[in-house]
C-alpha positions in Angstrom: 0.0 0.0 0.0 1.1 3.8 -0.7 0.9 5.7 1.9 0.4 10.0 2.1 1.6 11.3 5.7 0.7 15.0 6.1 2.8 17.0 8.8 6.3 18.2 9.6 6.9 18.2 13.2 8.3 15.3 16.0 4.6 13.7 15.8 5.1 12.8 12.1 8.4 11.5 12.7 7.2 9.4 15.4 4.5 8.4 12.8 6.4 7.9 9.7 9.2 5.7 11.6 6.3 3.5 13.0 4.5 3.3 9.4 7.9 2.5 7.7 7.9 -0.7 9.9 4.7 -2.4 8.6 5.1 -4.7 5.9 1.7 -3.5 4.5 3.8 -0.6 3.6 5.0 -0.3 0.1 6.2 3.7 -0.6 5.5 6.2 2.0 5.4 10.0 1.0 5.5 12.9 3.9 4.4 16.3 2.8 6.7 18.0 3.5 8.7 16.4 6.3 11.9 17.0 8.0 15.5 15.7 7.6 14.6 13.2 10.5 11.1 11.7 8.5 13.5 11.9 5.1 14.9 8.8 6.5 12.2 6.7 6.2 10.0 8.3 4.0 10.1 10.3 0.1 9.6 14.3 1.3 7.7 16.2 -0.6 6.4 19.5 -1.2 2.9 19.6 -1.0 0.9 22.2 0.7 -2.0 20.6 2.8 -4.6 23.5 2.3 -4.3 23.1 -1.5 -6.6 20.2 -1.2 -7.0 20.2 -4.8 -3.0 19.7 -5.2 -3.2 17.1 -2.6 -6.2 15.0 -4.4 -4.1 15.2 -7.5 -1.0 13.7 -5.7 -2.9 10.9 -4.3 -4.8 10.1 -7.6 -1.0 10.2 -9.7 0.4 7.8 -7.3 -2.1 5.5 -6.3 -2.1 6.4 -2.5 -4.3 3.7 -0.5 -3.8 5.6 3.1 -3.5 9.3 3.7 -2.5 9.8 7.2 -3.2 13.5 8.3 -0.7 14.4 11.4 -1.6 18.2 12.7 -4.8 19.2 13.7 -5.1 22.4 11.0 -5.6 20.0 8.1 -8.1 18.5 10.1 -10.0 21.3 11.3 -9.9 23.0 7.5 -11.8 19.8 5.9 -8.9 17.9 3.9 -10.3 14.8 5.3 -13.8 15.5 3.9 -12.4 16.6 0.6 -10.1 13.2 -0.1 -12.9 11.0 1.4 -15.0 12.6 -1.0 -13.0 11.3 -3.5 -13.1 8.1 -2.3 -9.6 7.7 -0.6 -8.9 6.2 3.2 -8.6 9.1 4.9 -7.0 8.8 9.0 -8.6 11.7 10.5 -12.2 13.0 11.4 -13.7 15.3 8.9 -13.9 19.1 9.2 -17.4 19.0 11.8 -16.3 16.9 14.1 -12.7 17.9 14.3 -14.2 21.0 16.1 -14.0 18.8 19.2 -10.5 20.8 19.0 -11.6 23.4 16.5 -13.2 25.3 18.8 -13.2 24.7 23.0 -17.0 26.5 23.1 -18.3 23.8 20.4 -16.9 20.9 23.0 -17.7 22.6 25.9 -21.4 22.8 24.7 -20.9 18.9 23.7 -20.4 18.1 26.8 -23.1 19.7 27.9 -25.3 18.0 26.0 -24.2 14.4 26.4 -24.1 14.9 29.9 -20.3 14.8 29.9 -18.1 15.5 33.2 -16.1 19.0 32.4 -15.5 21.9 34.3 -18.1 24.7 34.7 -17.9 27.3 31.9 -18.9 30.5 29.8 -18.1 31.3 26.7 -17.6 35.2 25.3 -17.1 37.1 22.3 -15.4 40.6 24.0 -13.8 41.4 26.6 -16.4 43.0 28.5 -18.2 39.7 28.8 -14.8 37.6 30.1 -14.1 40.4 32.7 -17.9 39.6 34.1 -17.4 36.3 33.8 -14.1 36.0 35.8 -15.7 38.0 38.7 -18.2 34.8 38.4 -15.6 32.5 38.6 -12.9 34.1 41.0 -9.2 33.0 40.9 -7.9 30.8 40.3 -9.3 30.5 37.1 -8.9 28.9 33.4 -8.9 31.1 30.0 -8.9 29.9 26.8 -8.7 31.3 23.5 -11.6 29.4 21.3 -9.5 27.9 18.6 -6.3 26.8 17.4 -3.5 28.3 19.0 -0.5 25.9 18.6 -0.9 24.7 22.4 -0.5 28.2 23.7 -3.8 29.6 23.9 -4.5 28.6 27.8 -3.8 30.4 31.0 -4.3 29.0 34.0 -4.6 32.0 35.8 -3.6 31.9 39.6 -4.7 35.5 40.6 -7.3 37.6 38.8 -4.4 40.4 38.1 -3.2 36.9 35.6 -6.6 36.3 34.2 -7.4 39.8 33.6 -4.2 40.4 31.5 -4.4 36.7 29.5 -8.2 38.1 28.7 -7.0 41.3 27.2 -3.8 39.6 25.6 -6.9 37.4 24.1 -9.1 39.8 22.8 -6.3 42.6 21.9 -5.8 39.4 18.9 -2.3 37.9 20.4 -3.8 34.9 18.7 -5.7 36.3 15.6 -8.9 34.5 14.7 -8.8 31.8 17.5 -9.3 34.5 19.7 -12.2 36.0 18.4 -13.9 34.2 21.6 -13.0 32.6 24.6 -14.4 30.5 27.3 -13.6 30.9 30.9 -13.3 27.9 33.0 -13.4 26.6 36.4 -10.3 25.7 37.8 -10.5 21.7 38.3 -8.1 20.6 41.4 -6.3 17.2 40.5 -3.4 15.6 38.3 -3.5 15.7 34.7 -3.3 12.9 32.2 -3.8 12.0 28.7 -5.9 9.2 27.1 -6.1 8.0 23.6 -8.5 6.3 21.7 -9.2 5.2 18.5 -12.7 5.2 16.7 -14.4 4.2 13.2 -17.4 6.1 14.1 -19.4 3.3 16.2 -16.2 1.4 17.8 -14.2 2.4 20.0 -10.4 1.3 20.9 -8.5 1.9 24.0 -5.1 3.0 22.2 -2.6 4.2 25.5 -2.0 6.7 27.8 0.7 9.5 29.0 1.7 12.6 31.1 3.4 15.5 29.5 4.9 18.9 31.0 3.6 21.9 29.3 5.4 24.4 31.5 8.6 25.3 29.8 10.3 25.5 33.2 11.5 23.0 35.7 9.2 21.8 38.4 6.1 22.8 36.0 6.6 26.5 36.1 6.4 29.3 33.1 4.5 30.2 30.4 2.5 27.0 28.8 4.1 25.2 26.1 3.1 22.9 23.1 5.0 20.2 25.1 8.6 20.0 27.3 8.4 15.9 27.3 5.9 13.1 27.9 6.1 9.3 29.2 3.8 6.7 28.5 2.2 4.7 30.4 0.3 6.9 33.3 0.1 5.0 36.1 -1.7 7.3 37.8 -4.9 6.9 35.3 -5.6 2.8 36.6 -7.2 0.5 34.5 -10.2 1.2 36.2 -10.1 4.9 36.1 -9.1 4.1 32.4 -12.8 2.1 31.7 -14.2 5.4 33.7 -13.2 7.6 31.1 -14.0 5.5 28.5 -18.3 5.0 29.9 -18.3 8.5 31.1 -16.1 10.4 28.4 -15.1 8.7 25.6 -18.0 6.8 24.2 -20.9 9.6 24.9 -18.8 11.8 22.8 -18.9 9.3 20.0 -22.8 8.5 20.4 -23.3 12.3 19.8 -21.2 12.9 17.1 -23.1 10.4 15.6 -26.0 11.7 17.1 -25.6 15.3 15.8 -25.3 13.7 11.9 -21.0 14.1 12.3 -20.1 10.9 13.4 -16.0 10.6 14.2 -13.3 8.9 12.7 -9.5 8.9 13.8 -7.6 8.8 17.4 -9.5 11.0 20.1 -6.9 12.8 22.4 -8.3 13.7 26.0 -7.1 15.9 28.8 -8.1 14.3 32.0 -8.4 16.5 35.1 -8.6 13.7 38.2 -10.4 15.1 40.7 -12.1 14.2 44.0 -15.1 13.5 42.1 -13.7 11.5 39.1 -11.8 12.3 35.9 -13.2 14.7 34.6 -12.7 16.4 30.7 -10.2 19.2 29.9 -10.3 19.2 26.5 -10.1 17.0 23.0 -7.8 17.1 20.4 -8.9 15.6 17.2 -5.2 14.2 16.8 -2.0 12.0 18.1 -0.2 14.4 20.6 2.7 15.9 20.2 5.3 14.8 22.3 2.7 11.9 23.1 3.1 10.0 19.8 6.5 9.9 20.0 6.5 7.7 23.0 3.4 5.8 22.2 4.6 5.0 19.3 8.2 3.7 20.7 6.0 1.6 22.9 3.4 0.2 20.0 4.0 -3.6 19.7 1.0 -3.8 16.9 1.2 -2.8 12.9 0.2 0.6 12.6 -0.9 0.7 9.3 -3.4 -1.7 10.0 -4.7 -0.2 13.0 -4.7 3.3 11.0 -6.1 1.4 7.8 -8.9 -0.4 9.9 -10.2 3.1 11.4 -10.0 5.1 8.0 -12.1 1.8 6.7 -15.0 1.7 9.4 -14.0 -1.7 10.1 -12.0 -1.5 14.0 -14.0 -4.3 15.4 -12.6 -7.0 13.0 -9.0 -6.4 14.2 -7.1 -7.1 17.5 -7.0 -4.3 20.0 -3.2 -2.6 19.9 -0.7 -4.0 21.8 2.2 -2.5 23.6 5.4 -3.3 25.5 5.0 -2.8 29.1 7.9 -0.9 29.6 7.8 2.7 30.0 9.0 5.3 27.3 10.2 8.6 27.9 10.9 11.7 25.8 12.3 15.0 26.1 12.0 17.8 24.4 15.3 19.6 23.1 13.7 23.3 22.5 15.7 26.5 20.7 16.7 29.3 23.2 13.9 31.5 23.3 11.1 29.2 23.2 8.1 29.4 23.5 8.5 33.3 22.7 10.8 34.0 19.6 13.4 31.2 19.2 16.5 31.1 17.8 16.9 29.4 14.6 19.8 28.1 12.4 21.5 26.9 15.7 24.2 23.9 14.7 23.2 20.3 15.5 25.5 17.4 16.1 25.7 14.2 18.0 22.4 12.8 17.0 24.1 8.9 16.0 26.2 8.8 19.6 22.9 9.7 21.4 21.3 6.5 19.5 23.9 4.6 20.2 22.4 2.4 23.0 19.1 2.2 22.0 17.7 5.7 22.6 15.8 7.3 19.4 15.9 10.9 18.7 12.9 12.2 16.5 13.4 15.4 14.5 10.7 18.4 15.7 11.9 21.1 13.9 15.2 20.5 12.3 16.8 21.9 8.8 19.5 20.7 6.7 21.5 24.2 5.6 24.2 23.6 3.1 24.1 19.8 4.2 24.3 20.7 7.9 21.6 20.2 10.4 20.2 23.5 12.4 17.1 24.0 14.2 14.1 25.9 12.2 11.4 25.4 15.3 11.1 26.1 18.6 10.7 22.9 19.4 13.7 20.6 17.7 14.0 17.3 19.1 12.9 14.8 20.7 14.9 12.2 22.7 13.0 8.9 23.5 14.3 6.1 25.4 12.5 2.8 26.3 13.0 0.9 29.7 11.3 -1.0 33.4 10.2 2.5 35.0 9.9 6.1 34.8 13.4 6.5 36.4 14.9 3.8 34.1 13.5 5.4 30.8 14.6 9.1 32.2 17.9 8.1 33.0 18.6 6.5 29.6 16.8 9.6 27.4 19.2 12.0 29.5 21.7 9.9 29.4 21.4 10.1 25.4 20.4 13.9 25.1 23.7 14.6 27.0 25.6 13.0 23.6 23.9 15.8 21.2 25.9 18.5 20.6 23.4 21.3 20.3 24.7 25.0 22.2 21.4 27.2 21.2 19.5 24.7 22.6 17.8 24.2 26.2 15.6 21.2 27.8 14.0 20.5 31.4 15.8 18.5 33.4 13.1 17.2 35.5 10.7 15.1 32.7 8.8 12.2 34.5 9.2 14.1 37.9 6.5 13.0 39.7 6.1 9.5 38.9 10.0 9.7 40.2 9.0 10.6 42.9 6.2 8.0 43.7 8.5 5.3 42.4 11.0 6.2 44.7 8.4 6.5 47.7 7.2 2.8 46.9 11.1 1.6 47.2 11.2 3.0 50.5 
């Protein structure tokens, strides 16, 4: 089968190494990719919001799969458009990828289906957010409405911090995803994330993770779009897991289906545990991002079939994923300056000693310049390493980061933290 991967970033690389595996796999494009995915994959220039350009690749070169990584794709309609032209699409069409499209349309889901979320209000000025954060108090949660590339969320400790996140919001910091906003109760708990894969009417458990969005140490700083991730979660147990599955998970799908915009693809939660239960944060309509990366260094199964299955409608004739039980760990080697203005073109080195012993580095947001490789994101890579625990998969990934050569660049030194830390209780 020829497969189409959409996307550029650590997520796609994670994807395209993982697709490059199956023996299902004949040629596998990336549009456009990065020097890491160029490995595995044919790069190619193909802009994703010419959907026209993109139909026309797929029809040339017989693509049986298109795999659409980032969410903007998503949320524009390319899936509808291919499908419509009656290719396998990975990826929910353009209604019901506003499950992250928009955090009022979910919100509003939720309360429909009688799903567990925080209390909310959504506004269109900032008049309207100031009366609503007197509602709320501090702390408090803002959000812009739409796609802001994971920065579009304060948690706001004091109301001095949510006043100036609203006005940062509605003075258009983040253009047309903040034309609105929706001000949240702050939910007490530890966060997790859950995925799941569905066709529409099944549903799939696919794995779970923790990441650090604060760019600092000890979760402090501005949010990011990810500082590192491990996978499994210990702290969301098999049964909270079936929990968010009854509760979450599978009402969402029923009113998808419900509302006449049934869903197809992976389903990405935030899950707040509270004292009460897990409760939702919010949906992304794609694999996260560093997420994938260690799911994906965990995943035991084929992934083009599991992929190929969902795009089909036909999840419930194959075996549920499996994966190793061993824990994997990434961390995020950012650009000075993130996540405000980075510094690109910074020199990169190192990367075949830090896979030496079994660690894998995927690219984020690297370059090749005049056959050199430099960082051209904020975020650039992404060192993985597999092993029995948390503290066994963190020392290994450090262990390897410490081998790349790569002076403009910065990373936390504290990934996995917590679980550490209850590891290291349990031992004592």
């Amino acid at each position: 089968m020829n497969i189409l991967l959409l996307g550029s970033g650590g997520r796609e690389h994670a994807l395209a190494w993982k697709l490059a595996q199956s023996p299902a796999c004949d040629t596998l494009w990336a549009a456009p990719g990065n020097p890491g995915i160029s490995e595995v994959a044919t790069c190619i220039a193909l802009d994703a919001t010419d959907h026209a350009a993109v139909i026309a690749f797929c029809e040339a070169n017989v693509v049986g799969l298109v795999v659409i990584g980032p969410e903007a794709p998503l949320v524009d309609g390319l899936a509808d458009s291919l499908r419509a032209e009656g290719f396998a699409v990975f990826g929910p069409g353009k209604a019901a990828a506003q499950l992250e499209g928009s955090k009022g349309f979910t919100k509003d889901l939720c309360e429909r289906a009688g799903i567990p979320t925080a209390g909310y209000v959504r506004v269109t000025d900032e008049a309207a957010a100031r009366a609503a954060l007197a509602q709320f108090g501090a702390p408090v949660v803002i959000k812009a409405d739409g796609l802001a590339a994971g920065k579009g969320v304060t948690v706001a400790m004091t109301m001095a911090e949510a006043e100036a996140a609203v006005a940062d919001i509605f003075a258009g910091r983040f253009g047309e995803a903040g034309a609105e906003a929706v001000i949240e109760e702050f939910m007490e708990g530890e966060e997790a994330s859950f995925f799941a894969l569905t066709d529409g009417s099944t549903i799939v458990p696919f794995a779970s993770a923790q990441d650090h969005k604060r760019v600092g140490e000890g979760d402090t700083g501005p949010n990011t779009g990810g500082m590192g991730a491990y996978s499994p979660a210990p702290v969301l147990t098999p049964a909270l897991e079936v929990e968010v599955l009854e509760r979450i998970i599978a009402p969402t799908v029923r009113q998808l289906e419900d509302d006449g915009t049934p869903y197809s693809g992976v389903l990405f939660l935030g899950v707040m545990l509270t004292r009460e239960g897990p409760k939702l944060i919010e949906y992304n309509c794609r694999f996260g991002d560093p997420e994938c990366q260690v799911m994906m260094l965990r995943l035991e199964s084929d992934l083009v079939e599991l992929l190929h299955a969902c795009a089909e409608n036909r999840l419930a004739a194959i075996e549920a994923p499996k994966f190793s039980q061993d824990t994997a760990l990434t961390v995020v080697m950012a650009a000075k300056g993130y996540p405000d203005t980075p510094e690109k073109g910074g020199a990169i080195g190192g990367l075949a000693e830090a896979e030496a012993d079994g660690a894998k580095v995927f690219h984020a947001g690297t370059a090749l310049k005049d056959g050199a490789l430099v960082a051209s994101g904020g975020r650039v890579l992404n060192v993985t390493a597999r092993g029995g625990s948390v503290r066994e998969a963190q020392a290994r990934a450090y262990a390897a980061l410490d081998r790349i050569d790569f002076p403009t660049g910065f990373c936390r030194r504290d990934i996995g933290w917590r679980e550490v830390a209850r590891e290291t209780s349990k031992e004592s």
